[in-house]
N, C-alpha and C positions, 0 to 999 in steps of 0.2 A: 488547601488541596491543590490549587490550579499550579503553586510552585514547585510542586513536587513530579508532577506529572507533567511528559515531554510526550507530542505526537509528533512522531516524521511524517512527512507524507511526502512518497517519491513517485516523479514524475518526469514524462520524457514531455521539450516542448515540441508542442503541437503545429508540427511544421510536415507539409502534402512532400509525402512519399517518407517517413521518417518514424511515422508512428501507427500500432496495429498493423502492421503488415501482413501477417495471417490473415488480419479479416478484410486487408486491402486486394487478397489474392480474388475472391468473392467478390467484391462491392467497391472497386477500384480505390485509388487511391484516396480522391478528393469526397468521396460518401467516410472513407474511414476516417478522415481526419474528422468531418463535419459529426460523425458519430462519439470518437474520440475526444472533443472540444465540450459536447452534451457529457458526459461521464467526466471529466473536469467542474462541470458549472455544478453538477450533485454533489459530488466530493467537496467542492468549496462550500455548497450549503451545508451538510450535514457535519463540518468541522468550526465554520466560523461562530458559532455561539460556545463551542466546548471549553469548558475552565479547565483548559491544560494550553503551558505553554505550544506553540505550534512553527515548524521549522519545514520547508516547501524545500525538497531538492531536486536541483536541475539537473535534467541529464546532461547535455549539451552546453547552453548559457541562461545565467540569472536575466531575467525579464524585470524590468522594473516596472512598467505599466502593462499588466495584465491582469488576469480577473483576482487574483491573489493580493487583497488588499495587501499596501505596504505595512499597514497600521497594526493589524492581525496578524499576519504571516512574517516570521523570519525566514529573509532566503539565502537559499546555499548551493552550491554546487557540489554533486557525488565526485567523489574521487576513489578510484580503483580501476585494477582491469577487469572486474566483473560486479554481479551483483552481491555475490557475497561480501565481498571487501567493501565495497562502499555502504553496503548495510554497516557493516561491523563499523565503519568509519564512523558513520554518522552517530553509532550508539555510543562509541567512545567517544565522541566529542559532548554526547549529552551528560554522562555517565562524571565527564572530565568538568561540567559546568554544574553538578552538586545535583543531578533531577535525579528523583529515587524510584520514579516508575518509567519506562519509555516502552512504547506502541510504536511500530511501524508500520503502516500501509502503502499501499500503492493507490495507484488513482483511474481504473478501471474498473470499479466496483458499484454497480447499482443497487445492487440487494444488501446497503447498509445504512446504518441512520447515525442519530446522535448517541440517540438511546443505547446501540450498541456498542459504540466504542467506550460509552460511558460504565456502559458492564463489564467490557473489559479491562480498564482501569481499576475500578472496583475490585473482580475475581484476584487482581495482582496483590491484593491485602491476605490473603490465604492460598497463595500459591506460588511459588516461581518463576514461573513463566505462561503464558496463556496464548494458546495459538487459533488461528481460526481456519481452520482445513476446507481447500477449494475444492469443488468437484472432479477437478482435474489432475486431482493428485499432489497441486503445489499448496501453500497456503496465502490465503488474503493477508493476513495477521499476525504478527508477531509481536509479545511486547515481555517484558526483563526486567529485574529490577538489580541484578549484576551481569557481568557482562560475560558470555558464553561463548567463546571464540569457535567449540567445531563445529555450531550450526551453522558457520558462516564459509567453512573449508568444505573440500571433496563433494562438492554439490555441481549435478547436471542441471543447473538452472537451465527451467520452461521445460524440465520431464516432469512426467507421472511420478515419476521415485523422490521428487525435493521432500513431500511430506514425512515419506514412511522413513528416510535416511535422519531426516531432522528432531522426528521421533525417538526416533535409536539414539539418539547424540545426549537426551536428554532424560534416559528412560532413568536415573538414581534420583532424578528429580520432582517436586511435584509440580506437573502438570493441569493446569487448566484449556479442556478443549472445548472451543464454541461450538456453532451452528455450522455446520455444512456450509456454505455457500457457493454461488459463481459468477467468477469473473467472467470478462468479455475477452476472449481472444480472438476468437471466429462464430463467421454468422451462425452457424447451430445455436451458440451462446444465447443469440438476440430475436433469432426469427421467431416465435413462438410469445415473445415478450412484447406484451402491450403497449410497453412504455417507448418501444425501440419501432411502432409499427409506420406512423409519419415517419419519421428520418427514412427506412427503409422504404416507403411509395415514392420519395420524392424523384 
């Protein structure tokens, strides 16, 4: 199974003034990185046991010692002028390396686990594509098992409309959609959230 199935997981590194900016307007810059770096250490936990190969891209440069075991994670750096293209990048390179499932995530998500990605893997055996719809209109999740180039075009990536366009691109297909979820952009996201309640006293 674990050969078959590819998770990206993209990621900006976590360097003060460069990452979460939305929620650095709120909670300056140096609470958002330190916020930012916690939603990193989860994301590492909830992927390092998964039996699927796993590929870390960089927004900026490949980190060799960071929390991103070398041993675990293959690293890479996104290449494109936007997020679309480097999405679509990264899927052709896996797609080009013989994986028959590929998931994409990002790495501001707390409200995911193993379990879940692990379900979305799975749903990609009876479906073509499975997406997992953020609260805010974008999606946490993406994952393919051919490659769909107009999800990856004419998108105002970080609007409310990524979801519903990316929907449409895909509607002859069948779709699997998860759970709701939300990511972390701004403090609304985290204030209210237990888990985010220390980092925010400090």
């Amino acid at each position: 199974m674990s050969k078959e199935n590819l998770l990206l997981i993209f990621t900006r590194n976590p360097e003060l003034g460069k990452c979460k900016t939305r929620l650095a307007a709120s909670v300056g810059n140096e609470k958002a990185l330190e916020i930012y770096k916690f939603l990193l250490h989860h994301t590492a936990e909830i992927t390092q046991n998964l039996k699927a190969k796993k590929y870390v891209y960089y927004s900026e440069d490949i980190w060799e010692k960071d929390i991103w075991n070398n041993e675990t994670y293959d690293k890479k750096l996104q290449e494109g002028i936007d997020l679309g293209l480097r999405m679509e990048n990264a899927f052709k390179a896996g797609f080009k390396k013989g994986y028959k499932k590929i998931i994409v995530i990002g790495s501001d998500m707390y409200d995911l686990t193993q379990a879940d990605l692990e379900n979305a893997f799975n749903r990609l055996d009876s479906s073509d594509f499975v997406v997992g719809p953020a609260e805010d209109g974008g999606y946490y999740l993406l994952g393919m098992k051919t490659l769909e180039h107009s999800v990856f075009t004419d998108k105002a990536w970080g609007t409310p409309t990524v979801l519903r366009d990316t929907l449409k691109n895909l509607e002859p297909k069948k779709i699997n959609l998860l759970e709701t979820r939300n990511d972390v952009d701004v403090l609304e996201d985290i204030k209210e959230h237990p888990a985010f309640q220390t980092l925010l006293k400090k």
